[in-house]
N, C-alpha and C positions, 0 to 999 in steps of 0.2 A: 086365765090368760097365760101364766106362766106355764101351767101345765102344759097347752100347747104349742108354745114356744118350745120347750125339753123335749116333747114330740119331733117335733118339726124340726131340730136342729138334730137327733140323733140319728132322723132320717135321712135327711139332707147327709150326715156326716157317712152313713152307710154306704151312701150310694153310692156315694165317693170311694170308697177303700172299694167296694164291690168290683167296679167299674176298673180301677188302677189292676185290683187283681188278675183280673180278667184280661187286660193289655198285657200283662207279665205274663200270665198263663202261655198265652199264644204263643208272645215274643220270645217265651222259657223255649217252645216245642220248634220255632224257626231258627233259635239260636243255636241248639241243638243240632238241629239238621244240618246249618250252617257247618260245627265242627265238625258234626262226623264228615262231611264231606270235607273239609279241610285236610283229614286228621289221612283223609284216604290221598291225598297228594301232599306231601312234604316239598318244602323248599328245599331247591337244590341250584348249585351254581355250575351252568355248562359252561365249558371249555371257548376261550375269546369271547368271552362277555366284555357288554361295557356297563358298569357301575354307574344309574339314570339317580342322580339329584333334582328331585323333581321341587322346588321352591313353594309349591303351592300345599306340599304336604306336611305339617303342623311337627315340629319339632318342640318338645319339652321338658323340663324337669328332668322327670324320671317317665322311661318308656311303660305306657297303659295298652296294655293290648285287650279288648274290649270283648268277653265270650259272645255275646250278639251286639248289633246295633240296634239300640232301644230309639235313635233319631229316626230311624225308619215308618216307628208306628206310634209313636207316644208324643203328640203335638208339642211346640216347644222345649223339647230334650234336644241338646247337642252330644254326639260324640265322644266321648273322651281319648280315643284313639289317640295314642305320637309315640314318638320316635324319639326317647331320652336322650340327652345333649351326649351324656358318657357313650352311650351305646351307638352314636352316629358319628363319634369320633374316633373309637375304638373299629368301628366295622371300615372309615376310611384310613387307618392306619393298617389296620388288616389286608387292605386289599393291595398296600404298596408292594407286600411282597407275597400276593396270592398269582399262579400264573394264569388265571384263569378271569384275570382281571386285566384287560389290555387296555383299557383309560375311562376316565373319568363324566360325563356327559352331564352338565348342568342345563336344568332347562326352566319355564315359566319364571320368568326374572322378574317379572312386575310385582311377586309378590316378595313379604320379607317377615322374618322373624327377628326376635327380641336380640339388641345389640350385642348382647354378650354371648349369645347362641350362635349369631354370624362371625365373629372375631373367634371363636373358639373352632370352629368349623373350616375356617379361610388359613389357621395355623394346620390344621390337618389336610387340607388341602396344598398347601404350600409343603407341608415333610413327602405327597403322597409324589409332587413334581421332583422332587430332590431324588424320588430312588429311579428317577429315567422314564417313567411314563407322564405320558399327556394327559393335559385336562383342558377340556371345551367347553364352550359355554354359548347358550344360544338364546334370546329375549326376543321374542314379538312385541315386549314392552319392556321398560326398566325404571324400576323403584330404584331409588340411594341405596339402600340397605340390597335390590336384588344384584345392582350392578357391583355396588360393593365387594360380594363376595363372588359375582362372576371375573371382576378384575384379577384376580388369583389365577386365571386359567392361561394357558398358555397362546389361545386362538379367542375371539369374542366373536360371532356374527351377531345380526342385527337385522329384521324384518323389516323390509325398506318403509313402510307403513309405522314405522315403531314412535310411541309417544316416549318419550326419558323424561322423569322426574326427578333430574337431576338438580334439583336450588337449592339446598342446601337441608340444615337444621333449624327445625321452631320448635316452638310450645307456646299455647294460649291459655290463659288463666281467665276464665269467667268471675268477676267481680259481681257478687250476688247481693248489697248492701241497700240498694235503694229499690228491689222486689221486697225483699226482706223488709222496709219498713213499710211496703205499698199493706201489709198484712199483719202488721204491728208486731213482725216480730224481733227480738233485741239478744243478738250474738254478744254474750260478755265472755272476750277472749281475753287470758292470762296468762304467759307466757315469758320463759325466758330464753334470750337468744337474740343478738340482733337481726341477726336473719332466717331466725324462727319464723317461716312463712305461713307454716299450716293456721286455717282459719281466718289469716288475713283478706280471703275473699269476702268471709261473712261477715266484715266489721266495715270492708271501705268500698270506697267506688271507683279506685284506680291504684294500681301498682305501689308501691313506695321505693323511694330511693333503693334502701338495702335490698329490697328483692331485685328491684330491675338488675344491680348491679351481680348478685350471685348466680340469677339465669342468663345473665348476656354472657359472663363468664363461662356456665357451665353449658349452654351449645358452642360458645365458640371454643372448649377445652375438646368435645365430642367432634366438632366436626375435623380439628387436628388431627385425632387419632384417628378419623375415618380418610380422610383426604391423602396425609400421610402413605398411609398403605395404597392408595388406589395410583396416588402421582410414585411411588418407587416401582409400582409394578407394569406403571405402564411408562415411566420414562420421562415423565412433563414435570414441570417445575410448578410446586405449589402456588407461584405465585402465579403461573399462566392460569392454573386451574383455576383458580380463585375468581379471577379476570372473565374466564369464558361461564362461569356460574350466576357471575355477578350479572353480567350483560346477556343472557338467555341466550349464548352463543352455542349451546347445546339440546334444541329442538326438536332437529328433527334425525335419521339412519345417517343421513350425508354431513352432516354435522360433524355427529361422531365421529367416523369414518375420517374428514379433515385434522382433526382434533389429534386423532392416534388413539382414541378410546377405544373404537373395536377394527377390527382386521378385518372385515369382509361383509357385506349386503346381501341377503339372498332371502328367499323364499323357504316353507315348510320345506317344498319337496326338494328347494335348492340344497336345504341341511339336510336331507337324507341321502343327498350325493354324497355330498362333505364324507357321512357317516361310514358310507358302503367303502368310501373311496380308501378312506383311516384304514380299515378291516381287512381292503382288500375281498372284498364279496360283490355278489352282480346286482341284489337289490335289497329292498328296505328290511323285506321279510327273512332274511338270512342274518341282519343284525340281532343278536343275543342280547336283548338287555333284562336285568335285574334292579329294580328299585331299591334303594337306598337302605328301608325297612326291612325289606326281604332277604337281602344279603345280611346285615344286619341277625337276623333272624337264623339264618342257616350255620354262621360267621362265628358269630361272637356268644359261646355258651358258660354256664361257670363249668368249673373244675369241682366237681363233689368231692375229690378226690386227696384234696386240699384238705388238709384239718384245720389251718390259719385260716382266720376272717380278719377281712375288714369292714368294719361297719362303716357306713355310710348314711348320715341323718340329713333328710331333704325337708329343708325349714323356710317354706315354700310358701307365702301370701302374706297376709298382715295377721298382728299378733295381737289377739282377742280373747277377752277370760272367758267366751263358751262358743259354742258353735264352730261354723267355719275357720280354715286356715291354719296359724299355728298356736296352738292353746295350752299353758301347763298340764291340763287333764290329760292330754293324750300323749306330750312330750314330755313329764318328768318319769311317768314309769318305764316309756321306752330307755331313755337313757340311763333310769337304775336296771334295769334287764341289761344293757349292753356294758354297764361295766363289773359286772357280776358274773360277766358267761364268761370265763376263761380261754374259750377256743377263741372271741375277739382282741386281739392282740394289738391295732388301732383304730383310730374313729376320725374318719373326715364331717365336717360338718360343710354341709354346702346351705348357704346363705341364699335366698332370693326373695329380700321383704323389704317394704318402705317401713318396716317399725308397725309400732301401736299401740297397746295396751302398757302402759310399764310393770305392773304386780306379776302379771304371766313372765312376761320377758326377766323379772330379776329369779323368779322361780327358776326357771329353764336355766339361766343361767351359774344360778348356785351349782344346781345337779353337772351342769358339764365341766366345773370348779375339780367338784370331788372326783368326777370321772379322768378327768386328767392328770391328778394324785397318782394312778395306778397306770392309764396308759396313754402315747402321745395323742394329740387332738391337733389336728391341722383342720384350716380352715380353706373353703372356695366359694368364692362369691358369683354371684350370676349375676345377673340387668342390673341388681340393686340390693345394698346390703346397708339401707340408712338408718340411724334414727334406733329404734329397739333392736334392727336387726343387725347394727353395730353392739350396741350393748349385751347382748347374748355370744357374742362373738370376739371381742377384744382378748379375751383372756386366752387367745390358742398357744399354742406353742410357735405357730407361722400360717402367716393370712396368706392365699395367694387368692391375684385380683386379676378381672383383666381389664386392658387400658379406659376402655368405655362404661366400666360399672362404676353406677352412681355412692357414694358412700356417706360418711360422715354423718351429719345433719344430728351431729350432738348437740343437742338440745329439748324441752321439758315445754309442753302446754296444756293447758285445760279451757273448754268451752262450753261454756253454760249458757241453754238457750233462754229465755223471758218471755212468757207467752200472755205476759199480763196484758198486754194493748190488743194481742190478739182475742182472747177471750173478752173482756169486754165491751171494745169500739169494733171488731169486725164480727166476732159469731154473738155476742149478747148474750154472755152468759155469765155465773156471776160464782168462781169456784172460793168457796170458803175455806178454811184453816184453822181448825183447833187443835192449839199446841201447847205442851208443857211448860217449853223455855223457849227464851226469846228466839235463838236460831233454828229450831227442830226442823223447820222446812227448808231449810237453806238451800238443797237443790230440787225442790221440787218442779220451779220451773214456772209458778203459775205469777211469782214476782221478779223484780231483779234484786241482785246480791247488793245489799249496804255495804258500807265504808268497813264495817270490821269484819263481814265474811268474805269480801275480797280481799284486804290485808292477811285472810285465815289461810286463804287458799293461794295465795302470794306466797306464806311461807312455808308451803307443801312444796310448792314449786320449784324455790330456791331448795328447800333439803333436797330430792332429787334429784337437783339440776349437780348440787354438788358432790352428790353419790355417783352421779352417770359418770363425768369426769375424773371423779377419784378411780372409778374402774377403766375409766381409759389408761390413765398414770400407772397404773399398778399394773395393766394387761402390757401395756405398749412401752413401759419402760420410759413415759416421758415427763417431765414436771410437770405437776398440778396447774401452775399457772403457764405455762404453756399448751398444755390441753386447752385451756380454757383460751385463751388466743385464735387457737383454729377451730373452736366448738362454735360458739354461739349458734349454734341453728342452723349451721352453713353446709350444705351440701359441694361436695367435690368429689369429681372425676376423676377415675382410676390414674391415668397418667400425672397426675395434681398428686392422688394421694399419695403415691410412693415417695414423694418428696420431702413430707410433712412427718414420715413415718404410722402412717394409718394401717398402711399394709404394707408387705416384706419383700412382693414377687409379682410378676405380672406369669399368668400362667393360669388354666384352667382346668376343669375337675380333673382330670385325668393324671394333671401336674400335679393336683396335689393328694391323689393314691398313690402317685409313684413316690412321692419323697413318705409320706405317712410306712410305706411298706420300707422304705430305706431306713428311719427312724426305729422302726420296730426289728430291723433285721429280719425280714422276709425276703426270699425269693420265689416260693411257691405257698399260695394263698388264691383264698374267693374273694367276693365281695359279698354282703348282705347289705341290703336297703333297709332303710327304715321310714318314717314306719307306714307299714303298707298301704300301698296305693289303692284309692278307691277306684273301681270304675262309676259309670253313670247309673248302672242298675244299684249299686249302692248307694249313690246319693237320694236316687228315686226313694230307697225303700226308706230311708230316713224320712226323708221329706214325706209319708203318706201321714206319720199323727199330725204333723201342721196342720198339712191341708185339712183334715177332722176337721181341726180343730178352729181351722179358717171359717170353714163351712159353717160351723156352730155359731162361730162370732156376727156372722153375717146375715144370722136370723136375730141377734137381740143387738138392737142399736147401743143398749148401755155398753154392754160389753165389748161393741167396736169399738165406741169413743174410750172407755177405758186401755184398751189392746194399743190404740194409738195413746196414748196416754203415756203408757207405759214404756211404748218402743224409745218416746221422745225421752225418757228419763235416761234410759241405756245408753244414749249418747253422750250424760255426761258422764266426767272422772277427765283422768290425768294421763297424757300420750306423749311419748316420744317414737312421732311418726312423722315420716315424710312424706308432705301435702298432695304432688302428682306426679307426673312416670312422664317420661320422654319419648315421642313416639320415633320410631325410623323405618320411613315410607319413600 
């Protein structure tokens, strides 16, 4: 029987890669054709264009320009196409003093990207009005976040039809405790932090004091910084705004319109008047536009020319000893490569993680230690720089933040599941343990933790908890027990943290190339990225041994229930991570 099984799973496994190869194949020979046709029309920007912000096109990190779309032909693959926050800020600073850029045109408003991408974007939209040209902005609908960053423009139309989802800031937290025992299973969370929140879904069935209190806080800190900028730009008093949000006084185009929020009602074809009219041309087809990306593209190149670099490390997800996101295996050698190459003279680290792992995160952080011995290290934070992804970052020479990134959330947990009630009152089965000494199994997972392996793992907890703090005190310059006052677990808002001295600056990536290159005494320099962006054909080609290897597991039952066995061990250890992400819609 076995034999056949080892059959039948290397066949099963074959098909698979067979089958995947075969989609590349193809996809290799359209991708292809794609460039070369590409490669045969170059971007180019004519003479009175207008520079099109299209909101529905995906803004990120660092710009991935994709050699094919693999989402075309390979079911469930997205994308990885965008338009990097630097290079979308850089292309609309570029265009302030390009002549060939006669104004701005933002459009599909109902959609929106990550808070600190909008804020960072709506500052280079606001330097692009200051050198004398316009910026417009048009929504057939409008998101918080779309209108947000349409607020910036000097004109706003509004599709008389237009839905606004203008109410404000949430976040919903699913309390998973009484599923979790419908299935007998038993979350032993340990932690320190009073408003160490991560995992307290898995242990209760409703909110507790300390957390309701640091998220009512941190949307109402979020929505200051967002309301702020929308009531200065357009003239109204926070507290009106406040008033017409509270009481859905904001609906429906004529609403608006009453309100002062936008300046004019009209139609597609009504804003293609608008456009012709700006330009001075007879119809739609004479307007010259260039999307965002593609100017972008023609716009903004390095200078090879350059001997000075600046590296730039994008430490971009949650922080995990293997696999995805950001890992010591892939980040200590880049950052011993980067301060051993001489021609990099400094190093931005741009932050955007809720934390994770702690052992990866103090790794990484050693190595950017020693990297800063030789050259400056500035830091920039995006959406969110909480929890490990403060602790890898405390020690820069200058954090800059901007008002809506999430930070802090110093603080240490560990979550060990018990799957003892599950195994034997819901699946009946009956997993045994022969051990050496009395603790050998202590996270195996199949019991729960007695009285002296939770005291064990209590004082892991505290050593770390007061290792993280002690690296806060020594990076940020503030007492021990003062860290520890604004630590406990507690996430805070960029416009919070500068208060508290978390971070130095409010200011985004580009703010802080430009001071890194003033530090190092640059004038003429490149950039380098690190460390290289994958596209999706890369992740694909990773992902074909799982799948194998999925495929194998899925002909022998032992092997799945082990596979699951095992994943549920992975979960446990020790995190300083922040629990969930704020949406703004």
């Amino acid at each position: 029987m076995k034999f056949f099984k080892s059959i039948l799973a290397a066949l099963l496994g074959s098909l698979i890669a067979f089958g995947l190869l075969m989609i590349l194949f193809f996809g290799a020979i359209g991708g292809m054709m794609s460039m070369l046709m590409q490669s045969e029309t170059p971007v180019s920007v004519s003479p009175n264009s207008v520079l099109r912000i299209d909101l529905s096109s995906p803004i990120g990190e660092q710009t991935v320009a994709e050699p094919f779309d693999l989402s075309s032909i390979v079911p469930y693959t997205e994308s990885s196409s965008s338009l990097g926050i630097l290079d979308a800020v850089k292309a609309i600073d570029y265009a302030a003093n390009d002549p060939s850029i006669k104004f701005i045109y933002i459009t599909n408003c109902e959609y929106s990207s990550g808070i600190a991408y909008l804020e960072e974007l709506r500052g280079a939209l606001e330097r692009f009005r200051s050198s004398g040209k316009p910026v417009i902005a048009y929504g057939r609908n409008f998101s918080l976040g779309g209108y947000y960053l349409a607020s910036s423009a000097d004109k706003i139309y509004s599709d008389e039809l237009a839905a606004n989802n203008i109410l404000g800031i949430s976040t919903t937290i699913i309390y998973l405790k009484d599923i979790l025992d419908r299935f007998g299973v038993e979350m032993q969370l340990i932690r320190h932090g009073k408003y160490k929140s991560a995992g307290e879904q898995f242990i209760a069935d409703d909110i507790s004091k300390a957390n309701l209190e640091q998220n009512q806080a941190m949307v109402d800190a979020l929505w200051k910084a967002v309301s702020e900028d929308i009531c200065k730009s357009r003239g109204i008093s926070p507290e009106e705004f406040d008033r017409m949000v509270n009481n859905l006084e904001l609906n429906t185009a004529a609403d608006m319109l009453e309100a002062g929020l936008i300046d004019g009602i009209c139609s597609v074809n009504g804003m293609e008047d608008n456009l012709t009219t700006l330009l001075d041309v007879q119809k739609i087809s004479d307007v010259k536009m260039i999307s965002l990306d593609k100017y972008a593209k023609a716009r903004i190149k390095p200078d090879f020319k350059a001997k000075d670099k600046i590296a730039v490390i994008y430490a971009d997800g949650q922080i995990n000893v293997e696999g995805e996101g950001i890992t010591a295996q892939e980040f200590q050698p880049v950052i011993m490569d980067i301060r051993s190459d001489s021609t990099i003279k400094a190093v931005v680290l741009r932050v955007n993680s809720p934390g994770g792992a702690v052992q990866p995160a103090e790794i990484i952080r050693h190595e950017l230690e020693l990297l800063r011995k030789d050259k400056p290290l500035i830091v920039s934070y995006g959406t969110m720089a909480a929890s490990g992804g403060y602790w890898i970052s405390a020690g820069a020479d200058k954090i800059y933040s901007n008002r809506s990134t999430l930070t802090g959330s110093i603080g240490v947990f560990s979550m060990i599941p018990s799957l003892e009630d599950t195994f034997k009152e819901r699946l009946h089965v009956n997993p045994v343990t022969v051990r050496s000494h009395d603790h050998a199994d202590m996270y195996s997972i199949t019991r729960p933790l007695d009285s002296r392996e939770k005291e064990a793992t209590y004082e892991q907890i505290e050593m770390i908890y007061d290792r993280f703090i002690t690296i806060v005190s020594e990076g940020r310059g503030i007492p021990k027990e003062r860290v520890d006052e604004i630590a406990q677990g507690r996430v805070w808002c960029g416009n919070e943290a500068i208060g508290i001295n978390l971070i130095n600056e409010f200011g985004g990536l580009s703010d802080a190339i430009d001071y890194a290159a003033s530090a190092a005494g640059l004038s003429n320099y490149r950039i380098e990225s690190y460390p290289t962006v994958k596209t999706s054909l890369d992740k694909l080609m990773e992902n074909m041994g799982t799948m194998t290897e999925a495929a194998a597991a899925a002909t022998d039952p032992e092997k799945l229930v082990d596979e699951i066995f095992r994943s549920l061990k992975a979960e446990t250890g020790i995190y300083a991570r922040m629990p969930y992400i704020y949406l703004f819609e």
